[in-house]
Biotite code that builds the C-alpha atoms (Angstrom):
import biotite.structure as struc

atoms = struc.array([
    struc.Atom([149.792, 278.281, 194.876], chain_id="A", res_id=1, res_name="UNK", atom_name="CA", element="C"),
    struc.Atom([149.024, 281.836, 195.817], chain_id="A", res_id=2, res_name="UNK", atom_name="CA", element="C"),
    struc.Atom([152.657, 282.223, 197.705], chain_id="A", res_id=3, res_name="UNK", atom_name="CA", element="C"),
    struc.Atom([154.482, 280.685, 194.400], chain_id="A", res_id=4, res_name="UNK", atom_name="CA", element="C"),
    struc.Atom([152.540, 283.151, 192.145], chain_id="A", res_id=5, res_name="UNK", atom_name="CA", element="C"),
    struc.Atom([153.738, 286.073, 194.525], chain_id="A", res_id=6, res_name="UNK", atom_name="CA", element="C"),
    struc.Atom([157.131, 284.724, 194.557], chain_id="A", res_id=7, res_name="UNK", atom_name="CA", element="C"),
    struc.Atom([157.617, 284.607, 190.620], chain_id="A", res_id=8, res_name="UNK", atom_name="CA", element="C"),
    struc.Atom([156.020, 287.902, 190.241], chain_id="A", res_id=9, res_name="UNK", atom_name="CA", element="C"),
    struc.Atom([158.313, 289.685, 192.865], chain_id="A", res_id=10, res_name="UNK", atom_name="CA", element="C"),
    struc.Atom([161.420, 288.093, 191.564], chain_id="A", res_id=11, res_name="UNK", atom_name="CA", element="C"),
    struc.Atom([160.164, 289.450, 187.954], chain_id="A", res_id=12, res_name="UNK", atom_name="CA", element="C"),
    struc.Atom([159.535, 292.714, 189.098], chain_id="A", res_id=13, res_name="UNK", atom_name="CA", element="C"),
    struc.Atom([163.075, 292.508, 190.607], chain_id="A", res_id=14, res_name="UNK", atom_name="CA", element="C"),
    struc.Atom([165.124, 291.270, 187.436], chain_id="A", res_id=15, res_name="UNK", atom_name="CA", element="C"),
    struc.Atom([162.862, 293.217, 184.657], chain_id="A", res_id=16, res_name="UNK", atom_name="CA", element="C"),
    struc.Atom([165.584, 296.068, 182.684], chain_id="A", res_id=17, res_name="UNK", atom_name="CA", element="C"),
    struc.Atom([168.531, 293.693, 183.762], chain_id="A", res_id=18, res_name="UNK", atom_name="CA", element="C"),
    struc.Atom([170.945, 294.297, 180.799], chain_id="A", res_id=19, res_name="UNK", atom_name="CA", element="C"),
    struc.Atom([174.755, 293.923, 180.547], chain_id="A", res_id=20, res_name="UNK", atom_name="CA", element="C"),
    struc.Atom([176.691, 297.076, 180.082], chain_id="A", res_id=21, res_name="UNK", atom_name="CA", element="C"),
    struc.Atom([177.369, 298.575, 176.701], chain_id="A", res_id=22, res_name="UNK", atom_name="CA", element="C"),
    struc.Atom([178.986, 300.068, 175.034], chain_id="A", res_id=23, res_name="UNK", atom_name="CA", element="C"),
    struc.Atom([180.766, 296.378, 175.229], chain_id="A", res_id=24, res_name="UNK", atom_name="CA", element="C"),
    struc.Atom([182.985, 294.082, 172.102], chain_id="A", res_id=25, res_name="UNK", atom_name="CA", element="C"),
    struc.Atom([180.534, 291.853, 171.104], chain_id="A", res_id=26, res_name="UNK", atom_name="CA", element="C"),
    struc.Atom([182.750, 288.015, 171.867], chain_id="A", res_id=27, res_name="UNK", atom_name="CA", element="C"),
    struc.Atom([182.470, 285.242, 169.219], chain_id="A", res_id=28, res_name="UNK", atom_name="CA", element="C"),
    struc.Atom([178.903, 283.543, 168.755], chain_id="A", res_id=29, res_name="UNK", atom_name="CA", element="C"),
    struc.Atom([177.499, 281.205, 166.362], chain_id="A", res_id=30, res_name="UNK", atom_name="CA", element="C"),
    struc.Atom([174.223, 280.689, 165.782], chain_id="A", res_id=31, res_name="UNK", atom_name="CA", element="C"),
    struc.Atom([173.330, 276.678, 164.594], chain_id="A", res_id=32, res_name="UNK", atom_name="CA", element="C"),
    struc.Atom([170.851, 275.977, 162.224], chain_id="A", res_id=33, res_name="UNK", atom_name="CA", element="C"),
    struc.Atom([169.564, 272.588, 161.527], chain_id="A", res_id=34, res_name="UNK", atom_name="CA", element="C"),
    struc.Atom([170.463, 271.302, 157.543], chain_id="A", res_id=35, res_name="UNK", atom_name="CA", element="C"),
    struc.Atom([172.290, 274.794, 157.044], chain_id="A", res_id=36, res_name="UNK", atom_name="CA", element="C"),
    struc.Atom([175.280, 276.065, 157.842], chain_id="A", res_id=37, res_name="UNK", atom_name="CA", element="C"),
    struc.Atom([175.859, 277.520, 161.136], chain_id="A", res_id=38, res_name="UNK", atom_name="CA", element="C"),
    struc.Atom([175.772, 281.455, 161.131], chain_id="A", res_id=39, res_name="UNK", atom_name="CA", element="C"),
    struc.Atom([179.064, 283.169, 163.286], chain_id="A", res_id=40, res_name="UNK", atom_name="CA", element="C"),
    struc.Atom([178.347, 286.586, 163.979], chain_id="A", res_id=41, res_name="UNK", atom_name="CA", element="C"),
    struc.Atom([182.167, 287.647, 162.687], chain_id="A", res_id=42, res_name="UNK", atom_name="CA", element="C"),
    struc.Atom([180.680, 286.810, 159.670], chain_id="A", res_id=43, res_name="UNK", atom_name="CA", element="C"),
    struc.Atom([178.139, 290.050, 159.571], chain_id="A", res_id=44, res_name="UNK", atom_name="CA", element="C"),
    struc.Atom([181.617, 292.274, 159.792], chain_id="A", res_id=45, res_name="UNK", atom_name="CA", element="C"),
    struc.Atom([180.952, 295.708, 158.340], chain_id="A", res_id=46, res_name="UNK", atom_name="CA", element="C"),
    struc.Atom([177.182, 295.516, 158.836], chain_id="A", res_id=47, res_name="UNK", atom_name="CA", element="C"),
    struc.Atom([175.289, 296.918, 161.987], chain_id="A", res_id=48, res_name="UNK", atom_name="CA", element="C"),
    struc.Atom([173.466, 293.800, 163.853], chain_id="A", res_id=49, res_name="UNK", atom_name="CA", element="C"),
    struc.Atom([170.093, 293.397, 165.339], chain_id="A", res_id=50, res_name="UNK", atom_name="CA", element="C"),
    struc.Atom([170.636, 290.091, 167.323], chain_id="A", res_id=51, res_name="UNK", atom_name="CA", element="C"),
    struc.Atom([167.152, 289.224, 168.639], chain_id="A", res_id=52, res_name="UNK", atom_name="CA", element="C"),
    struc.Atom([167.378, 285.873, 171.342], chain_id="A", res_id=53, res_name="UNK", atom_name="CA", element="C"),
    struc.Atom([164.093, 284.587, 171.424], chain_id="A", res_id=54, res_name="UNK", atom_name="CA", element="C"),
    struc.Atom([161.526, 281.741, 172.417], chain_id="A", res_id=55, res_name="UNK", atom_name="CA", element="C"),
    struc.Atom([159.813, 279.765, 169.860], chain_id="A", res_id=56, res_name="UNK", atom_name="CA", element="C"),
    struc.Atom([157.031, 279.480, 172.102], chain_id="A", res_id=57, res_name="UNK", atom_name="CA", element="C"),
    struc.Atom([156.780, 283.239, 173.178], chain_id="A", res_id=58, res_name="UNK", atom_name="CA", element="C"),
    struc.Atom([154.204, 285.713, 171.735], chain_id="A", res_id=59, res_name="UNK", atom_name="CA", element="C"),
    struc.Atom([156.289, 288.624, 172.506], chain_id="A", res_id=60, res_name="UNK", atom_name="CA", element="C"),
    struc.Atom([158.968, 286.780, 170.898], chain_id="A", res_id=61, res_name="UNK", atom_name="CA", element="C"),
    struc.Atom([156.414, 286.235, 167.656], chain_id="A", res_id=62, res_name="UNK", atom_name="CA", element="C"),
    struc.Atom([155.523, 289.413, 167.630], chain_id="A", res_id=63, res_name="UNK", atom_name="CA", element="C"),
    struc.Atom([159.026, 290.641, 167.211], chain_id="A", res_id=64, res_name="UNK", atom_name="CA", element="C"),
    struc.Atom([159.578, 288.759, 164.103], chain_id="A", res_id=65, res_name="UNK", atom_name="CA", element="C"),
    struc.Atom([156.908, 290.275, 162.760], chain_id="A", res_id=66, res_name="UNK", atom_name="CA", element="C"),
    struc.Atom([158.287, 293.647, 163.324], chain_id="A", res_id=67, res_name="UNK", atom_name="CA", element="C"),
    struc.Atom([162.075, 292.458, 162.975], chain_id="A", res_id=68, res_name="UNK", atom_name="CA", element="C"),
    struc.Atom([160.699, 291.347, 159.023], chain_id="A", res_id=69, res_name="UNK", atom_name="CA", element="C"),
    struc.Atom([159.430, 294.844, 158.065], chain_id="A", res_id=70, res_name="UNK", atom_name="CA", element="C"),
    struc.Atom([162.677, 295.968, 159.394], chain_id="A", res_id=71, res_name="UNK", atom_name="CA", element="C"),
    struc.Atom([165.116, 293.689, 157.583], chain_id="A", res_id=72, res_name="UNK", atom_name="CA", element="C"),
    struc.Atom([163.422, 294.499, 154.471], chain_id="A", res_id=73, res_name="UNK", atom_name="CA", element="C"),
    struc.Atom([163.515, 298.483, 155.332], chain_id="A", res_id=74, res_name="UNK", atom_name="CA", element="C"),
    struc.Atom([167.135, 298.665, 156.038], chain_id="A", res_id=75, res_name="UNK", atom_name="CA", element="C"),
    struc.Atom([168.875, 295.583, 154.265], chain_id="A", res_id=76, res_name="UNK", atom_name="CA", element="C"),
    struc.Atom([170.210, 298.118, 151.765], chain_id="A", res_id=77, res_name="UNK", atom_name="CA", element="C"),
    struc.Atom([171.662, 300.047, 154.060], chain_id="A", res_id=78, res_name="UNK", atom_name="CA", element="C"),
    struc.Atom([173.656, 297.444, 155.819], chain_id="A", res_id=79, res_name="UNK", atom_name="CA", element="C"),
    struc.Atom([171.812, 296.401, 159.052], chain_id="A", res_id=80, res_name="UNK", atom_name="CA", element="C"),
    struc.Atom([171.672, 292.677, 159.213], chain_id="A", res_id=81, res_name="UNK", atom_name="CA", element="C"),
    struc.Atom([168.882, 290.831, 161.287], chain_id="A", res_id=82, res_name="UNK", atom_name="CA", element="C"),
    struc.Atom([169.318, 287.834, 163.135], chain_id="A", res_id=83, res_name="UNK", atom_name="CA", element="C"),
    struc.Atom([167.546, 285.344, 165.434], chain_id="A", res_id=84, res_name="UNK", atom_name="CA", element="C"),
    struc.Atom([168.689, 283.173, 167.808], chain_id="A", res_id=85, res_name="UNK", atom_name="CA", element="C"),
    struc.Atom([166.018, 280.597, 169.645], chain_id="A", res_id=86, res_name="UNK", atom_name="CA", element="C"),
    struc.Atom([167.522, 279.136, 172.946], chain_id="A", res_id=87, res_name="UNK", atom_name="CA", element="C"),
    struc.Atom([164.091, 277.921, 174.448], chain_id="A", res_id=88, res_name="UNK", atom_name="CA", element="C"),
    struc.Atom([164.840, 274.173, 175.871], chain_id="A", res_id=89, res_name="UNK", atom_name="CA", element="C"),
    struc.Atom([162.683, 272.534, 172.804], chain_id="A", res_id=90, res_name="UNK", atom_name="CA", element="C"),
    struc.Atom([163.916, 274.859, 170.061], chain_id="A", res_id=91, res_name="UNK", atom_name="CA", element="C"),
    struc.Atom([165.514, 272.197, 168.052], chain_id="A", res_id=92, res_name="UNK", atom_name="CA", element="C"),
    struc.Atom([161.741, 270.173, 167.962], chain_id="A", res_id=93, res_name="UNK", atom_name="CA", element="C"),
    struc.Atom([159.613, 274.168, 167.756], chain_id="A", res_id=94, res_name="UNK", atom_name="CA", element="C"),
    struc.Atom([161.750, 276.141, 165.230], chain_id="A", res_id=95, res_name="UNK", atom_name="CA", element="C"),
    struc.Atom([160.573, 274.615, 162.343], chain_id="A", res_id=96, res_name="UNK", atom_name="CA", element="C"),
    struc.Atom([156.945, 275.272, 163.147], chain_id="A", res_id=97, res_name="UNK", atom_name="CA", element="C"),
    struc.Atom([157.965, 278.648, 164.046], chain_id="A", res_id=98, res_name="UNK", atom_name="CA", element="C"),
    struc.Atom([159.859, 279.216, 160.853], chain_id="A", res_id=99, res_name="UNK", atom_name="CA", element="C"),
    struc.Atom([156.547, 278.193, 158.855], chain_id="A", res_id=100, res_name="UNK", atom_name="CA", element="C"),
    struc.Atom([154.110, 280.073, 160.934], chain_id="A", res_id=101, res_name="UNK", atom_name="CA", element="C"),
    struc.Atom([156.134, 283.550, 161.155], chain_id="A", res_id=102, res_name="UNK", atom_name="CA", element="C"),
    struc.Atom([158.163, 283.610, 157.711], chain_id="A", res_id=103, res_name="UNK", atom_name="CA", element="C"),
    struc.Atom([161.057, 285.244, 158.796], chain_id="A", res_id=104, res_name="UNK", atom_name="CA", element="C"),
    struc.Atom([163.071, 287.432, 156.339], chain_id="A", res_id=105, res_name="UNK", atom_name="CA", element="C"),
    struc.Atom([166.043, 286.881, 158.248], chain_id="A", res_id=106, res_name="UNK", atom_name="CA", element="C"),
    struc.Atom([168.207, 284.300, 159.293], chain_id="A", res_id=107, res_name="UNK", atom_name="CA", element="C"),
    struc.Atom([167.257, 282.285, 162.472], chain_id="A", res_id=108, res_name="UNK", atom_name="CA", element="C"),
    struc.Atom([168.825, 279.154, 164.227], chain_id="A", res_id=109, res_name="UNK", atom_name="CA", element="C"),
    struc.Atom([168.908, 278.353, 167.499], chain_id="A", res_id=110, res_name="UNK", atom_name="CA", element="C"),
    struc.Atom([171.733, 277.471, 170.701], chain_id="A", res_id=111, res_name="UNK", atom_name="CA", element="C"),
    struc.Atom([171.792, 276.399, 173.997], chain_id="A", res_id=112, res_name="UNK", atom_name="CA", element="C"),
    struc.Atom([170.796, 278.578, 176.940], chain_id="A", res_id=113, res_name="UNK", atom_name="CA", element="C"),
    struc.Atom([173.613, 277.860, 178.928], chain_id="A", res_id=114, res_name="UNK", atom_name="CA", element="C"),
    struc.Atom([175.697, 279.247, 175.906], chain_id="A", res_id=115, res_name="UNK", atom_name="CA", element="C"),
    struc.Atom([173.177, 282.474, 175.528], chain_id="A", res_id=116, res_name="UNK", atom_name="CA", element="C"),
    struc.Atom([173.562, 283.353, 178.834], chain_id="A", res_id=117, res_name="UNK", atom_name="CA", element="C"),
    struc.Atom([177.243, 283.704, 178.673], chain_id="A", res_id=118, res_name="UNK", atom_name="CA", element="C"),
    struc.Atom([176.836, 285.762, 175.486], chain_id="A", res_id=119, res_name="UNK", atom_name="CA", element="C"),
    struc.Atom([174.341, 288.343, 177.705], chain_id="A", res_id=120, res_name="UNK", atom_name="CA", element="C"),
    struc.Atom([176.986, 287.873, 180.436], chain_id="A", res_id=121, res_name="UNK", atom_name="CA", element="C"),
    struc.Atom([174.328, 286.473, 182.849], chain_id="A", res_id=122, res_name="UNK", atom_name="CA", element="C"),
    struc.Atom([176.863, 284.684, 185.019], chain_id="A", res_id=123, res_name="UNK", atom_name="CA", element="C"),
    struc.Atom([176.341, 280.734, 185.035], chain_id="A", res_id=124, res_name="UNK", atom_name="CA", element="C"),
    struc.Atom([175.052, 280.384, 188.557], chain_id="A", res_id=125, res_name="UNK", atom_name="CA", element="C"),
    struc.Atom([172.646, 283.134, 188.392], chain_id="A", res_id=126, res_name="UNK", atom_name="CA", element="C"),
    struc.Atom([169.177, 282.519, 189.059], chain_id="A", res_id=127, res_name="UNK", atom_name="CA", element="C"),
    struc.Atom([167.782, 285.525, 187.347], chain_id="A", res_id=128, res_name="UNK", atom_name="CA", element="C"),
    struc.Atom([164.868, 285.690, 185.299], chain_id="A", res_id=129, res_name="UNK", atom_name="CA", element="C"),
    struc.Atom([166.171, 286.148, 182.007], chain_id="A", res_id=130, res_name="UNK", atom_name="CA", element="C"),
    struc.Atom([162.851, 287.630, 179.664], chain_id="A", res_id=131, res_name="UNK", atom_name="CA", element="C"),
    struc.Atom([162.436, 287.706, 175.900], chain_id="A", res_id=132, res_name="UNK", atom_name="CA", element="C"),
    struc.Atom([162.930, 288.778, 173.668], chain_id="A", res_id=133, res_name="UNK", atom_name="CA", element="C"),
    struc.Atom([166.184, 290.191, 174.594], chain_id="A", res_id=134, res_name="UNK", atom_name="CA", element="C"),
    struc.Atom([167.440, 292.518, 171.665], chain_id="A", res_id=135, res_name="UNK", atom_name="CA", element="C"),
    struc.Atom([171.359, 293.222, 170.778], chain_id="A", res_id=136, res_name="UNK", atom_name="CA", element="C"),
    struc.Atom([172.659, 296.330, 168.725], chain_id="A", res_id=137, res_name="UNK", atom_name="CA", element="C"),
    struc.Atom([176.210, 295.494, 167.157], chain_id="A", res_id=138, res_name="UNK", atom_name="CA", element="C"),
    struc.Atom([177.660, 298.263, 165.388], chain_id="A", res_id=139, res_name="UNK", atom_name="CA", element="C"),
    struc.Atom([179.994, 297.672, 162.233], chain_id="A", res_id=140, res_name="UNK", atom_name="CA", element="C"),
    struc.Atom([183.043, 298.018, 163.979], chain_id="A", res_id=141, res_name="UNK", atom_name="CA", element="C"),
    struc.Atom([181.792, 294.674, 166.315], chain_id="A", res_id=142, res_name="UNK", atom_name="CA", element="C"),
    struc.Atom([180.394, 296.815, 169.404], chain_id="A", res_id=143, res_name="UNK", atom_name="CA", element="C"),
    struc.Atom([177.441, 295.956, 171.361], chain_id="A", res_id=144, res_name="UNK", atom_name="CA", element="C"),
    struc.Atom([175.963, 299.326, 171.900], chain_id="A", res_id=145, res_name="UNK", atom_name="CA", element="C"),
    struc.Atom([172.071, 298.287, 172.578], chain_id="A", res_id=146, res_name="UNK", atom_name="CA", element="C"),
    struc.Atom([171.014, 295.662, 175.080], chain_id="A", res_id=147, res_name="UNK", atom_name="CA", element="C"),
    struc.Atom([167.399, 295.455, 175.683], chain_id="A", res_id=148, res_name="UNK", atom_name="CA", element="C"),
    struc.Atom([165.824, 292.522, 178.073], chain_id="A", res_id=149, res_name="UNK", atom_name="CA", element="C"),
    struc.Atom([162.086, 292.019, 177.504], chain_id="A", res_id=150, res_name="UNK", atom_name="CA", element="C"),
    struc.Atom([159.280, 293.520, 179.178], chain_id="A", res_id=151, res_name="UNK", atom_name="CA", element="C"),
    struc.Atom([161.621, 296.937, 179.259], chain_id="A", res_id=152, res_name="UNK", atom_name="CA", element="C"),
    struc.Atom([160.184, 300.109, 178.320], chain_id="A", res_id=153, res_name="UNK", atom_name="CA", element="C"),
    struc.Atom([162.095, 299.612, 174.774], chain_id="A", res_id=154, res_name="UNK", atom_name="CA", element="C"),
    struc.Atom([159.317, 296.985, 173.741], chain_id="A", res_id=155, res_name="UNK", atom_name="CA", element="C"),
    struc.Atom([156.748, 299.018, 174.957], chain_id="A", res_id=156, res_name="UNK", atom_name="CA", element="C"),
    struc.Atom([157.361, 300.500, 170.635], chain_id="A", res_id=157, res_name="UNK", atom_name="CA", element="C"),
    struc.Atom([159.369, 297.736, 169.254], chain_id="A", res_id=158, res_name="UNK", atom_name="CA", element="C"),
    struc.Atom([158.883, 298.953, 165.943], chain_id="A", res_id=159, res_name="UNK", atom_name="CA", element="C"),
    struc.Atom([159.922, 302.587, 166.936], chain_id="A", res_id=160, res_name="UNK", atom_name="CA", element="C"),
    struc.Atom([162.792, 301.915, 169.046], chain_id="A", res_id=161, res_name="UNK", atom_name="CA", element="C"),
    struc.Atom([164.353, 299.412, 166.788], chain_id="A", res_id=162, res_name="UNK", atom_name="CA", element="C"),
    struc.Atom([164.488, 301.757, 163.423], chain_id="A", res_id=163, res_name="UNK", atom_name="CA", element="C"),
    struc.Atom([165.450, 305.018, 166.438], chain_id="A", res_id=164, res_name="UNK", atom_name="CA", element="C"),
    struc.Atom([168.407, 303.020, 167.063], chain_id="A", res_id=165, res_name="UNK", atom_name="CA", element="C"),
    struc.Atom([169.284, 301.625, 163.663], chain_id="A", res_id=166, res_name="UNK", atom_name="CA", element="C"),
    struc.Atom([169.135, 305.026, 162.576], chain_id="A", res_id=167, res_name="UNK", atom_name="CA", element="C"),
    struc.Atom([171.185, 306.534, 165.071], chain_id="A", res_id=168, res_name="UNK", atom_name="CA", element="C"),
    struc.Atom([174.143, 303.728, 164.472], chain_id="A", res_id=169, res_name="UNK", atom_name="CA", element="C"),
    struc.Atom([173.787, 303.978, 160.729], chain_id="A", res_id=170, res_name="UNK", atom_name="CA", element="C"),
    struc.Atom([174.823, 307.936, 161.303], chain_id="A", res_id=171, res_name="UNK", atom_name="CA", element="C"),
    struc.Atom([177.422, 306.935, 164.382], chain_id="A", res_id=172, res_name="UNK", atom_name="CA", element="C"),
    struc.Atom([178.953, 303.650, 162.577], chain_id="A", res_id=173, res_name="UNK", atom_name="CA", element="C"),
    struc.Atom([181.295, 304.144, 159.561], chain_id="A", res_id=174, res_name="UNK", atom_name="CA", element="C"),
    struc.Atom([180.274, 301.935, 156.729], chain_id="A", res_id=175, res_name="UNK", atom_name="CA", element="C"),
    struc.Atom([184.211, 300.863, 156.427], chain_id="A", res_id=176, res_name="UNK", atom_name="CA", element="C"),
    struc.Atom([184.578, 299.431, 159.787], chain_id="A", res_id=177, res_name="UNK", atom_name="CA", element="C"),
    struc.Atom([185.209, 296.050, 160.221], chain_id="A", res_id=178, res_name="UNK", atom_name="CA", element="C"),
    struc.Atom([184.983, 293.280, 163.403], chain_id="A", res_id=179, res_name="UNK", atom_name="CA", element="C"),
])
């Protein structure tokens, strides 16, 4: 037991910051929701995205919607769209629970990891440790410029970090741009 402990905790220590590099096109996604239409990312064109991929079951992950709520409110006027995708294994069954318990201002749906992991650019045999959340900037013109795996220093002031780098794409991103 000891030896499998030590094993997940150096492979964690090994894969924590992993991140993709930006700045990077953000590809197609769509985000499924059940008894609503699914939401494609293309469709956000001309707004900067926060693209939060998530657990249902994750308290990191439910703290985040907290603080990804205040924010959607804060900046929906000035164009920055908040999203959440849910790719935990059970999401289908959890999400509605989750939706009920954390109220999110924001849409939220859910996909398959296997399709998540492409989107991050994890390749599909990699063994990795993938933590959550795991946080995507998208500016207006459809360019990832933020990728932030959990348990990096960004969450360390989720709230801070998130409105830092809103604000600094809201000055850098033309409002006219489209994907």
């Amino acid at each position: 037991m000891r030896t499998a402990l030590l094993s997940f905790l150096a492979a964690a220590a090994l894969f924590t910051g992993w991140a993709a590099e930006t700045p990077r096109p953000a590809p197609p996604f769509t985000i499924m929701r059940t008894n609503l239409p699914p939401l494609a990312l293309n469709q956000y064109k001309g707004k900067v995205v926060a693209l939060a991929f998530i657990y249902t079951t994750c308290p990191h992950c439910q703290r985040l919607t907290g603080v990804l709520n205040q924010v959607a409110k804060d900046y929906a006027a000035q164009g920055v769209q908040v999203l959440e995708c849910a790719f935990n294994d059970d999401a289908v069954a959890t999400l509605p629970g989750f939706i009920g318990r954390f109220n999110p201002q924001f849409p939220i749906g859910y996909s398959n990891r296997p399709t998540v992991l492409s989107y991050l650019q994890y390749p599909p045999d990699d063994s990795r440790l993938l933590y959550v959340p795991h946080l995507l900037f998208i500016d207006r013109a459809g360019t990832i410029r933020g990728d932030y795996p959990g348990e990096g220093p960004f969450f360390k002031d989720p709230d801070g970090n998130i409105r830092k780098e809103l604000d600094q794409m809201l000055k850098t991103s033309p409002a006219t741009a489209s994907r």
